[in-house]
C-alpha positions, 0 to 999 in steps of 0.5 A: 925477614918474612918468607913471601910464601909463609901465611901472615895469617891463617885461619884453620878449621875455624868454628866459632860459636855465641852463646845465648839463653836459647843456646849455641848458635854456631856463627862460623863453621869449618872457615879456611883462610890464607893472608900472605906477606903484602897480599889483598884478600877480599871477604865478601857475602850477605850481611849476617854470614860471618864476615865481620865475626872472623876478623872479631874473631882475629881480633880476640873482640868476640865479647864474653859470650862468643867463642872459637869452637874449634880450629885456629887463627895463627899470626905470624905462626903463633896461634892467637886463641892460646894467648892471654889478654896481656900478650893479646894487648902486645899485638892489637894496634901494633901488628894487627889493626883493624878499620871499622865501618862507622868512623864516628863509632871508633873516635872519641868525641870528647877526645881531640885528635891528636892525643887520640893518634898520639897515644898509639905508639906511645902505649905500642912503642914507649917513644916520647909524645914530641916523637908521636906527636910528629910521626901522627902529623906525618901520617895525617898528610900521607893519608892526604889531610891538609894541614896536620897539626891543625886536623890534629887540634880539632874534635871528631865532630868538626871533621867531614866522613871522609876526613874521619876515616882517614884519621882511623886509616891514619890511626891504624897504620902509626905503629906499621902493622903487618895485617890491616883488617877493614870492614866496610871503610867506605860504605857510608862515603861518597863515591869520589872519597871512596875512589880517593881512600882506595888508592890511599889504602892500596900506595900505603899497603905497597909502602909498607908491605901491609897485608890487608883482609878486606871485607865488603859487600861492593863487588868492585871495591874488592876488583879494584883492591884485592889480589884474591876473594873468598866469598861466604854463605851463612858462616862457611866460605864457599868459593875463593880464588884469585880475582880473575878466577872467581870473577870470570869463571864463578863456579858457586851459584851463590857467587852467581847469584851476587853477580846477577844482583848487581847492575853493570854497565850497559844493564837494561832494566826492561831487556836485562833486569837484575835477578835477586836470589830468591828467599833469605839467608838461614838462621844458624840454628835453621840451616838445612843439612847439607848445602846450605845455600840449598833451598835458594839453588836452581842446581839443588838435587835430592841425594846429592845437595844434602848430604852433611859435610860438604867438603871445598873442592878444587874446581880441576881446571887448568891453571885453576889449581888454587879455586876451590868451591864449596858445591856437590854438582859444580863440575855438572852444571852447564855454566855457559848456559846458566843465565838466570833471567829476572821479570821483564817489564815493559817500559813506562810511557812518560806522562804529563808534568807532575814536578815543576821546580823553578829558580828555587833557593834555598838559603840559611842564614847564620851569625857570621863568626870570623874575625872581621865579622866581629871586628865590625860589630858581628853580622850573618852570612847565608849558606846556599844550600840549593841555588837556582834549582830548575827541573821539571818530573813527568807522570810515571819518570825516574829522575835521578839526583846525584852528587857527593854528600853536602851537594844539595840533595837532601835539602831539595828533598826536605823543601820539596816535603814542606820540611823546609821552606824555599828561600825563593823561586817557585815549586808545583805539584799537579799545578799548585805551589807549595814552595813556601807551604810548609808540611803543616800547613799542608792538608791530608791530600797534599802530604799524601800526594808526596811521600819520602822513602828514607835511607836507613829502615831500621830508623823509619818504622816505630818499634812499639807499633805493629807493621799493619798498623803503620801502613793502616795509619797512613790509608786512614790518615790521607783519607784512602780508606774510611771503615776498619775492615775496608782499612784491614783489607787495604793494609793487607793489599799493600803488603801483598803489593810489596811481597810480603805475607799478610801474616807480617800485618802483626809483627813488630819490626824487630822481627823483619830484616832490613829488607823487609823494612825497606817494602814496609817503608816503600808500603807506606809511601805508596799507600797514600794517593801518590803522585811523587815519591821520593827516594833518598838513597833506598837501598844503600844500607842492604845488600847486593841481592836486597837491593835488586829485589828492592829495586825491582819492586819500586820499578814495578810499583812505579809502572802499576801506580805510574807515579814520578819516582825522584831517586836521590843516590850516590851509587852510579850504577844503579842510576844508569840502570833505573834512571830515565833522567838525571841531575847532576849537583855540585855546591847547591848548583845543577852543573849537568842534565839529561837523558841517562844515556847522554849523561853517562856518555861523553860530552861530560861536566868534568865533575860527572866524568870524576863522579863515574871514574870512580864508580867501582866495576865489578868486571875485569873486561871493563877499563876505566880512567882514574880521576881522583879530586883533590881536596875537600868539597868547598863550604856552602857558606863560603862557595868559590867565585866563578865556577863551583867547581873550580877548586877542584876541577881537573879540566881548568882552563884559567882565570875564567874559572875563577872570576865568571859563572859558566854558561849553559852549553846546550849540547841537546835538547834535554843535554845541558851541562855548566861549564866554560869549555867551548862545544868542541873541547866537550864534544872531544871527551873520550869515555870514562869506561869501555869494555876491553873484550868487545872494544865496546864504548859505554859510559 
């Protein structure tokens, strides 16, 4: 039996280096870490400060050219860096498994389920395949998969996001290991599926006594999973504690700095903006000496910051013997009064309608293969993808679009671009409809007057081509500018308009980060003469403190330009902070509409008050209700009779349900929600989030 105070893992002075042609780059320096029996510890920090190298490093994956240096990582007592690959084998899968981001990535495709989960224990523990078989398809319901041994029958492919990463989840946990390593497991899901795979992470982990190492850049994932955080800055750890320690009393201006980055309930954009950290994470081999967060510090201090060899200290409060921050000036800094401030914005006037989408339909129509359709001679069934979509977007308006994935979104977008065209119903841009005018048959000035900034901006931009001259190409191409020189010299303004040097007019996108991308993607969007853009989850591939910067510009461009942003998204949080006006989708429909304040307050739909129980909150004052969905979200093809929603709704009230569309109850001018509860049982909802501390009711 393990003693309860004796490390599952521990990590000692861990250093670990790559090896390159240009020589040694030190990914991690000097990393302490302490896993106990069943605790939680989160790993958080800006991509590229060596999260996901520690648990490679593990997990003894580091590929031939990474190394650890110096230091150990000891498991159950024994130090992994002195085994070789046939004792390594013994333990990976077994007592140490890991959860990858990308599920598609670590099932294979040509491979069934099944016999990917079976072979598990059978390698780990030698049993028979009926015995794995049965043990997988018992895990496979645990994790909340309907029907078990037919999930197991069918091929990654036929499985939604969030069914996959519970097959890994699954797959993990089939030989109960003692240390369950997850890196970002539900970064690329939606909020509902998050908040439901949370819960199963967290019931399995207390079932069976599992240790989790939990790494994500989601400040209220880690509240809401972990026991204690240790926060990294450019591969050293510079602040851990428990949870309420480094939530309330942060003692790092990193930690800070992150915090400052994100929008929490009741963040006001113009009163309180986000504040992103200022520059960007150092290269390893351009780490200044010292502290390396010095050059982005408002506390840096000459003699003092820069000194080599920083060393963790505790922070000496009382009660606090166990928080430790890497900073030379922490216990002389005025926290109370340290409150950075970003740049106010005055709010944009909203102006003349620019979007007015009515009745639009958007229908596919595919070979119906079921066994009836073939029994009577084959024949088409349609998937709806948006069904009656009415909206209107004004001059210089942020309208959200929101919901889970499969709701719509993305297809309103691509009818809205001309990618797709409308079934039916009508779409107008300044006047003119071009709900059945696909993208080629659009002049210059049309296609101009609409741009999309696309989600991932490693994929956007044409690696072969300079950033200069795919900004240049979209002014010439829409007719913005004529001559070469006029066309350099508007290039050059543009990225000066997204802050970015004119020097990067020659670099190839291989030389920016995901955040400077971004501003080439946001560059190009604006450099036509806008009037819509279109912004499909923008930020949700960056970090915290990019995704304020980004953030930021778009509001700022959007009040210069007075362009009609529509802000397709799934992260709720940023919504409240930069939405005027949202809608919310379920199945192809608008089941909520309104003002940003009237959606995030109750009266509810009860699919928008599940979608905001679970938003994380990366605030301990904050108490919020727990409403988990059940199941799946239906098939567009086979859409439930009577309310959308129905299957999973967590307010049903009966056969109305079922059998009758809801009406439209009008609970303001602009506040419209979808459903058979009478005004009064909505009027009665209580809120879904409320502030412990002050009693204050908000969301």
């Amino acid at each position: 039996m393990l003693d309860s105070q004796q490390p599952v893992l521990e990590c000692k002075n861990l250093c670990i280096s790559y090896y390159t042609r240009t020589g040694e780059v030190e990914a991690v320096v000097d990393f302490n870490l302490k896993v106990l029996s069943g605790e939680a510890v989160g790993l958080v920090g800006e991509s590229g400060c060596g999260k996901s190298t520690v648990a490679l490093a593990i997990m003894q994956y580091m590929g031939r050219n990474g190394a650890i240096v110096s230091g150990e990582i000891n498991f159950m007592g024994q130090n992994l860096c002195g085994l070789n690959e046939a004792e390594l084998r013994r333990i990976r899968g077994k007592d140490i498994a890991m959860v990858y981001q990308e599920p598609m990535a670590s099932l294979n495709p040509s491979m069934k389920v099944g016999k990917q989960l079976v072979e598990v224990p059978i390698r780990h523990e030698g049993i028979s395949y009926q015995e794995a078989f049965q043990r997988s398809a018992n895990l496979l319901s645990e994790v909340n998969l309907p029907d078990p041994e037919s999930m197991m029958s069918r091929f990654p492919h036929q499985l939604s996001g969030g069914q996959q990463q519970r097959v890994l989840i699954a797959m993990a946990l089939l030989s109960r290991p003692k240390l369950l390593l997850l890196d970002e497991p539900t970064t690329a899901l939606d909020v509902t599926v998050e908040a439901g795979i949370v819960d199963l992470i967290r019931g399995i982990s207390k079932k069976y006594g599992t240790s989790l190492l939990y790494i994500s850049h989601n400040l209220g994932l880690i509240l809401e999973t972990c026991n204690r955080i240790t926060v990294m800055y450019s591969g050293q750890a510079v602040e851990h504690g428990s949870i309420k320690q480094v939530f309330d009393q942060m003692r790092h201006p990193y930690t800070r700095g992150l915090f400052a980055s994100i929008p929490l309930p009741g963040a006001d954009r113009y009163e309180h903006p986000l504040v992103p950290i200022r520059g960007q994470l150092p290269l390893p081999q351009e780490r200044p000496k010292g502290c390396y967060f010095s050059p982005r510090c408002d506390f840096f201090q000459k003699g003092t910051c820069d000194k080599k060899g920083l060393p963790m200290e505790n922070v000496g409060e009382v009660g606090h013997d166990d928080h430790v921050v890497r900073c030379a000036r922490h216990s002389e800094i005025d926290w109370q009064k340290y409150k950075p401030e970003g740049i106010k914005q005055i709010p944009c006037e909203k102006g003349e309608e620019i979007l007015v989408v009515e009745d639009m339909k958007k229908y596919y129509e595919v070979k119906d293969r079921s066994l009836s359709a073939l029994l009577r001679g084959g024949g088409t069934k349609s998937i709806k993808a948006n069904d009656g979509i009415s909206f209107v977007a004004h001059e210089a308006e942020t309208l959200a679009i929101v919901g889970e994935t499969g709701c719509g979104k993305s297809t309103l977008a691509k009818v809205l671009m001309g990618l797709e065209c409308a079934s039916s119903g009508a779409i107008r841009i300044r006047g003119k409809d071009i709900a059945s005018l696909p993208v080629q048959k659009r002049n210059p000035q049309m296609i101009g007057m609409m741009q999309i900034v696309f989600q991932n901006p490693f994929e956007t931009l044409n690696p072969s081509y300079s950033v200069g001259s795919q900004v240049a190409r979209v002014l010439y191409k829409f007719g913005v500018t004529k001559k070469r020189a006029e066309t350099q010299s508007k290039t050059k303004e543009m990225l000066d308009m997204v802050k970015l040097p004119t020097a990067f007019t020659s670099r190839k996108p291989r030389q920016l980060s995901g955040g400077q991308k971004q501003r080439i993607g946001i560059a190009r969007a604006f450099a036509g003469n806008t009037s819509v853009i279109i912004a499909d989850e923008p930020v949700s591939a960056l970090d915290v403190s990019v995704q304020a910067s980004v953030t930021s510009l778009l509001s700022e461009l959007q009040r210069k330009k007075r362009t009609t942003l529509l802000f397709i998204s799934h992260d709720l949080s940023l919504v409240r902070y930069l939405a005027d006006r949202v809608l919310v989708m379920y199945l192809g429909k608008i089941v909520e509409s309104g003002t940003t304040e009237e959606i995030f307050s109750p009266p509810y739909h009860p699919y928008t008050e599940a979608l905001l129980s679970a938003v994380p909150i990366a605030d301990t004052s904050v108490k919020k209700k727990r409403i988990v969905l059940k199941g799946e979200l239906p098939s567009p093809s086979a859409p439930p009779p009577g309310c959308p929603f129905q299957t999973r709704c967590q307010r049903k009230i009966g056969a109305i349900c079922e059998q009758e569309v809801p009406p439209i109850r009008e609970m303001s001018a602009q506040h419209k929600i979808a459903c058979h509860l009478s005004l009064e049982e909505l009027r009665s909802m209580e809120p879904v989030i409320e502030f412990a501390k002050k009693a204050k009711k908000v969301a």
